[in-house]
C-alpha positions, 0 to 999 in steps of 0.5 A: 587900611589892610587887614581886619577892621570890625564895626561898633553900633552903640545902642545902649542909650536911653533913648530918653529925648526920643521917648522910644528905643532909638534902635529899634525905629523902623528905617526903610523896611528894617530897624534903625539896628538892622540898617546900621550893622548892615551899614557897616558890613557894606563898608567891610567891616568883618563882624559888627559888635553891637553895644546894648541888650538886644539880644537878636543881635549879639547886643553886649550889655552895659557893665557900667551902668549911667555912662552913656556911649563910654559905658557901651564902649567899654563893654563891647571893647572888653569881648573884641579882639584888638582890631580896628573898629568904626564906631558909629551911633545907631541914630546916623541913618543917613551914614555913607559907607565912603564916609568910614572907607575913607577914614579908614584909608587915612585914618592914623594912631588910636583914633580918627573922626571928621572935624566937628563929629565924635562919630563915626570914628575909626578907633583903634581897639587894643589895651592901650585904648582900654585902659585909658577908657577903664581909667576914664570910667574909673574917675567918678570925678573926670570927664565921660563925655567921647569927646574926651576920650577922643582928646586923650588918644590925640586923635587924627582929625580929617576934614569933611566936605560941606556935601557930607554933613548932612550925612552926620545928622543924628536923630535924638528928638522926634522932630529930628527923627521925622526931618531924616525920615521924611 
């Protein structure tokens, strides 16, 4: 992909499986935060938007309070130029910079993720993907899950080798968090 690509860390969530603020878990000498925008700078991206109060990093707080990943998405995709983005949670520590490279050398349309991962994926950032998002939000009755989102852009499904999954893991529990870190 020429041109600009940016990067996304939502790390607005509540944390509430992990009893503690997920972004800021200490990984190798730095927050979990810290890793994942430098993760995704690695990768190329040109700046890193990070959806949460964290005031450090330029975090953009929620608008829409209780909608969980969508609800940060919306807020960061608000201030963004249109661009490409990676989307990445801020709880995939083992995320390789390949793996966004290469959706970003074949991604297509509004929207492209591994099969069977809501993230990372490679989203295109521009009115059209902020208004089906607003519109999703606004129905108080609808789905709000990303896998939905991702449904309505008719996103661009890439395969992903078996040697890659365990770099997809995300970490929501202590248990999990203590798997990853040991």
């Amino acid at each position: 992909m020429n041109g600009t690509i940016n990067g996304i860390v939502l790390a607005g969530g509540l944390s509430s499986r992990m009893g503690r603020d997920k972004a800021l878990l200490p990984w190798q000498g730095r927050t979990l935060l810290e890793h994942m925008r430098g993760l995704l700078l690695q990768a190329g991206a040109e700046r890193v938007w990070v959806s949460g109060d964290y005031p450090a990093f330029g975090g953009i707080p929620d608008q829409v309070a209780r909608c969980g990943p969508l609800g940060g998405l919306h807020s960061v995709m608000q201030q963004m130029p249109d661009s490409p983005a990676w989307v990445v949670a801020v709880d995939t520590p083992l995320l390789a910079p390949r793996l966004l490279q290469r959706l970003a050398a074949v991604g297509q349309g509004a929207c492209t993720i591994f099969d069977g991962h809501p993230f990372p994926m490679l989203l295109n950032v521009d009115n059209a993907t902020r208004s089906v998002l607003a519109a999703m939000l606004d129905d108080a009755q609808g789905p709000r899950s990303v896998q939905a989102f991702q449904r309505r852009l008719q996103m661009h499904v890439l395969a992903l080798e078996s040697v890659d999954e365990a770099c997809l893991v995300n970490c929501n529990t202590p248990e999990q968090w203590e798997d990853v870190a040991s």
